[in-house]
LUMVONU-825285 format. One record per residue (C-alpha): residue number from 1; residue in one letter; x, y, z. Coordinates in steps of 0.02 Angstrom, whole numbers, plus 32768, in hexadecimal, padded with zeros to 4 digits. Layout:
REM LUMVONU-825285
(atom NUM, a, (X, Y, Z))
...
This chain:
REM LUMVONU-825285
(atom 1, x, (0A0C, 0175, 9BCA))
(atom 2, x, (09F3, 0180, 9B15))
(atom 3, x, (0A84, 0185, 9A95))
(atom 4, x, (0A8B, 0237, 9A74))
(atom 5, x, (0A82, 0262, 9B40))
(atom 6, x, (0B22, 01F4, 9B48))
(atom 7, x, (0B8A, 023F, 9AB2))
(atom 8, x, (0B57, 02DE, 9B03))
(atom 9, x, (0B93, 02BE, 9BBE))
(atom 10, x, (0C42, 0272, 9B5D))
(atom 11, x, (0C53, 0307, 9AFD))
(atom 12, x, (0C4C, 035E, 9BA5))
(atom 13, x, (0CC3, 02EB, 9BFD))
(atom 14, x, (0D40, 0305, 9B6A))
(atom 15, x, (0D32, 03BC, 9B5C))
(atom 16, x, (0D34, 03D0, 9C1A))
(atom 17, x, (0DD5, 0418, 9C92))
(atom 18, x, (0E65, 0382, 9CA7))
(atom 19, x, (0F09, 039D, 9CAB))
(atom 20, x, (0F50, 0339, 9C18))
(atom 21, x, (0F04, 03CD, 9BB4))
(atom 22, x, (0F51, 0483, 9BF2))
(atom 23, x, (0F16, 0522, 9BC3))
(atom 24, x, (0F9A, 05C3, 9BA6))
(atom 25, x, (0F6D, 0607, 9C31))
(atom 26, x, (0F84, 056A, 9C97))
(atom 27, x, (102F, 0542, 9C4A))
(atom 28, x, (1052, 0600, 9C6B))
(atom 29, x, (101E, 05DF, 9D22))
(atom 30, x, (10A3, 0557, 9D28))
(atom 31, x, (1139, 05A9, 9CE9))
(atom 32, x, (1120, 0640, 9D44))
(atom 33, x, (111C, 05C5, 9DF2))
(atom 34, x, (11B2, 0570, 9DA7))
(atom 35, x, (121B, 0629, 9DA7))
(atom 36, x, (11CC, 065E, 9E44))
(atom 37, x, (1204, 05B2, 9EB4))
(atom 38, x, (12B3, 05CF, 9E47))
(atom 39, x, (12B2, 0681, 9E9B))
(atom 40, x, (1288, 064E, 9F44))
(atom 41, x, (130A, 05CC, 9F3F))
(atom 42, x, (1388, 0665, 9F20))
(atom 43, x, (1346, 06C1, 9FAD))
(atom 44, x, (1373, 0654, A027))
(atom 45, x, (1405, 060E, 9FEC))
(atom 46, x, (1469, 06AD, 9FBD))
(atom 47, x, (14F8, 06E3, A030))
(atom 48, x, (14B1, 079E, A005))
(atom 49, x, (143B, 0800, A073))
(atom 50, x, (1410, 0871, 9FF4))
(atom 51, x, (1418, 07FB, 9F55))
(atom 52, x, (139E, 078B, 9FDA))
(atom 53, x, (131C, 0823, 9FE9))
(atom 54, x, (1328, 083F, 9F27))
(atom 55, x, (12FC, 079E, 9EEC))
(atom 56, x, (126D, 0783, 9F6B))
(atom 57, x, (122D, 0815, 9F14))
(atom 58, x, (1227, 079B, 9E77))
(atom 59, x, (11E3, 072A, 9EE3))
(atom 60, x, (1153, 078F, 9F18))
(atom 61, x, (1141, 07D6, 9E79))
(atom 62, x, (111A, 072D, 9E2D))
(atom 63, x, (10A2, 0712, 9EAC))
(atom 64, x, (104F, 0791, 9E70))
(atom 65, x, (104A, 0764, 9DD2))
(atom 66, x, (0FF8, 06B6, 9DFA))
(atom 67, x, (0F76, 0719, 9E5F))
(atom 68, x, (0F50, 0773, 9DB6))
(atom 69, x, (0F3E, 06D6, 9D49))
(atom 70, x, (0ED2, 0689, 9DE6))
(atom 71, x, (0E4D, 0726, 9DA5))
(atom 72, x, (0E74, 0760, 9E72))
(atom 73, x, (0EAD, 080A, 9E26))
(atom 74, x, (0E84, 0877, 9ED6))
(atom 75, x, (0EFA, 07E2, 9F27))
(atom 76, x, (0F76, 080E, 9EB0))
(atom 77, x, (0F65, 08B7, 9EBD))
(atom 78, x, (0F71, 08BB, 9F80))
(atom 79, x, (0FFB, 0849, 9F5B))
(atom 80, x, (1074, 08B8, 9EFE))
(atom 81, x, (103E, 0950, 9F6B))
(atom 82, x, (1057, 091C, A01E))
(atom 83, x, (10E2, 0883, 9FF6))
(atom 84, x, (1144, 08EB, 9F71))
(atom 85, x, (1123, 099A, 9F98))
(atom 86, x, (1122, 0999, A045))
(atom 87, x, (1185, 08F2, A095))
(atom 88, x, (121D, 08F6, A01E))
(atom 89, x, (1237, 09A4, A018))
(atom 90, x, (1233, 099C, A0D8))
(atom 91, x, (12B4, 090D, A0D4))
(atom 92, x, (1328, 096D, A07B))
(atom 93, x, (132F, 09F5, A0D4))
(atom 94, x, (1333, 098E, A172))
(atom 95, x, (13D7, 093D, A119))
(atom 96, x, (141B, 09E3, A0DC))
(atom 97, x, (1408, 0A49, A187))
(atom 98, x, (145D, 09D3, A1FF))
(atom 99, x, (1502, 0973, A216))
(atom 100, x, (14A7, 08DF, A1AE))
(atom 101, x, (1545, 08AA, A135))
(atom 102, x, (152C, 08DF, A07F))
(atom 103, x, (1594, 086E, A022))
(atom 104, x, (15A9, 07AA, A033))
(atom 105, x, (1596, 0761, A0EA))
(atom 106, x, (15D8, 06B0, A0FE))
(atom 107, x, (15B9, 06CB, A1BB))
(atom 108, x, (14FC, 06D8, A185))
(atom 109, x, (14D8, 0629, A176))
(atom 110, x, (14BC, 05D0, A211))
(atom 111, x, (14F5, 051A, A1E1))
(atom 112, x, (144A, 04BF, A201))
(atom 113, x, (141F, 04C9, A142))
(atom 114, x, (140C, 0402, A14C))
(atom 115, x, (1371, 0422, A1D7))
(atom 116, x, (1335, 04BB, A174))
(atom 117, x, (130B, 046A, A0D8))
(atom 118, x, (12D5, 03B7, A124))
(atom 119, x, (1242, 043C, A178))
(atom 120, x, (1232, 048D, A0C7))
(atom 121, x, (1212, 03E9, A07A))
(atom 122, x, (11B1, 03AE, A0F1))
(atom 123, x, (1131, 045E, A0FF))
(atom 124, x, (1124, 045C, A034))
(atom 125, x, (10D9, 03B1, A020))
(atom 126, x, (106E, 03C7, A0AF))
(atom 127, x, (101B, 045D, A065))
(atom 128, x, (102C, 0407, 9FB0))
(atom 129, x, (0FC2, 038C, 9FF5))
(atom 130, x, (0F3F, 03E5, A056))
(atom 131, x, (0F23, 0463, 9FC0))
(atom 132, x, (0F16, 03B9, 9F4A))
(atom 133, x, (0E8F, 036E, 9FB5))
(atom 134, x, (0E39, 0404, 9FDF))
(atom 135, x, (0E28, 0449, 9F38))
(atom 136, x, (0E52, 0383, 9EDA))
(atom 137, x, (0D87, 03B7, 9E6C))
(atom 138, x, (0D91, 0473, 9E6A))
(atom 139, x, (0DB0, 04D0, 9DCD))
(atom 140, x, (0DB9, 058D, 9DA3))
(atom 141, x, (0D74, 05CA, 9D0F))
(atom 142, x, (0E10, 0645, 9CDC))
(atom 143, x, (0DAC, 0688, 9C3F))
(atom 144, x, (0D0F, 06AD, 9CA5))
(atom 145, x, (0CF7, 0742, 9D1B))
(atom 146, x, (0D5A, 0779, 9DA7))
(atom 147, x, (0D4E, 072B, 9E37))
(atom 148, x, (0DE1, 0765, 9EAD))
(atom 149, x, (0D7A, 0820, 9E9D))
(atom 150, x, (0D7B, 0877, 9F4A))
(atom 151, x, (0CDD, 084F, 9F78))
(atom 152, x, (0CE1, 0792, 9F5F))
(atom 153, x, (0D82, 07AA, 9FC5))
(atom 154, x, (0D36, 07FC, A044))
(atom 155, x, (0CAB, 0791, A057))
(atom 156, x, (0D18, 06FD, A06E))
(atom 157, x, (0DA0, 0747, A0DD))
(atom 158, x, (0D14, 078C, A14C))
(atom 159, x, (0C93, 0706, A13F))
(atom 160, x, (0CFC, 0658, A144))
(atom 161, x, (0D9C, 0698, A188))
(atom 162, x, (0D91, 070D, A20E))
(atom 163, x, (0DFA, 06A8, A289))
(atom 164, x, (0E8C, 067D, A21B))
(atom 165, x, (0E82, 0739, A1FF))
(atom 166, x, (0E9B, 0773, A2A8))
(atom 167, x, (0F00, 06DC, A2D4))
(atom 168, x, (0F76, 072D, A261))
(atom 169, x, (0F81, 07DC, A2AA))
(atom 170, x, (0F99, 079F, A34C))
(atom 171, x, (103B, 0733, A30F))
(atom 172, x, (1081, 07D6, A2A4))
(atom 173, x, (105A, 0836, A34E))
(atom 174, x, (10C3, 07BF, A3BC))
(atom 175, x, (114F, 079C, A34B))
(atom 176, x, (1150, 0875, A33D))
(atom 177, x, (116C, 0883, A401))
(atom 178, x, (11EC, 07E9, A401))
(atom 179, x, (1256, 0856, A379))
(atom 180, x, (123C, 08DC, A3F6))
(atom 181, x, (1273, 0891, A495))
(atom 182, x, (130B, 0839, A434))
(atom 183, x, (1335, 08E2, A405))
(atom 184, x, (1331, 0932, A4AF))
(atom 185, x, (139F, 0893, A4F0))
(atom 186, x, (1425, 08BD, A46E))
(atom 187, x, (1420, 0973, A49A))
(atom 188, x, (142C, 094B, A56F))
(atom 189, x, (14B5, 08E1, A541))
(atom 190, x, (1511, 0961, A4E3))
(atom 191, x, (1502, 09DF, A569))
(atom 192, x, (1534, 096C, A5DC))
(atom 193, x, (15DF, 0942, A586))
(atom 194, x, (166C, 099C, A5C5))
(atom 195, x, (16D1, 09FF, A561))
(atom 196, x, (178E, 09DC, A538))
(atom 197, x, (1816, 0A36, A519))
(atom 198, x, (1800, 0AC5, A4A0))
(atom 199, x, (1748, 0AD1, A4C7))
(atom 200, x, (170D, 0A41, A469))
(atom 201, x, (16AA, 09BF, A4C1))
(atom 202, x, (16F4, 090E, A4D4))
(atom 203, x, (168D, 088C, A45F))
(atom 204, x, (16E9, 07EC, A4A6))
């Protein structure tokens, strides 16, 4: 290799992605993780239902925000619409239209926070370390092109992961009739209760 070949390939090296040398958008990417695990950490440690649903929207929100410095702007899009629009707004209602308790609920906690987070801990460095060695040489050129457009997407989702895909639907499927069996348990049992004096059913 002659002299100028290997100034050449060093200037390369040099100029090349590492991470001792950040770009804005790449410290912006980090900051805007840093507020979004701060805002998950709210959501499920808040005594509040509806304080809970309010700051996962600032957790989804930043999601979506990372999707849109990722250049996946139709994941970020899809995102805000289904996950904001739809999910939270459902929530709330959900919260707002039954007995669910508005205000602070110290019976909401369930004592087996020790076990919870020891899981949490343990999930989050698993999938640290799958997405580190899966992706350890892969870089994304965030000043180039899109590439989260809808058709990449589509080619992807439909091409490589078809059977996560439906995997999934079949798990939001089952956990949808266990929420509806639980419910008709609950409303048997009710019926079932007799009532007490006064007309009001005995809860003991």
């Amino acid at each position: 290799m002659t002299p100028t070949a290997t100034l050449a390939a060093a200037a390369t090296a040099t100029t090349g992605p590492g991470f001792l040398s950040p770009t804005g958008v790449e410290i912006t990417f980090l900051l805007v993780g840093l507020a979004t695990l701060g805002a998950a950490l709210v959501t499920v440690t808040t005594r509040q239902l509806v304080h809970a649903a309010l700051w996962l929207v600032v957790t989804l929100g930043g999601i979506a925000v990372e999707y849109l410095l990722l250049t996946a702007e139709f994941i970020a899009w899809v995102q805000v619409l289904i996950y904001l629009g739809s999910v939270i707004v459902l929530l709330l209602f959900g919260l707002m239209l039954t007995k669910a308790p508005i205000g602070r609920s110290p019976d909401a906690d369930s004592g087996n926070r020790p076990v919870a987070l020891g899981v949490a801990v343990l999930a989050a460095a698993a999938l640290v370390w799958v997405v580190t060695d899966a992706f350890r040489t892969t870089w994304i050129d965030l000043d180039g092109p899109v590439q989260g457009s809808t058709k990449v997407s589509g080619e992807i989702l439909f091409q490589h992961w078809v059977l996560p895909f439906e995997a999934l639907s079949v798990l939001l499927l089952a956990a949808l009739i266990g929420a509806i069996v639980l419910s008709r348990k609950n409303d048997a049992s009710d019926a079932a209760t007799p009532a007490g004096p006064g007309g009001q059913k005995d809860r003991r």
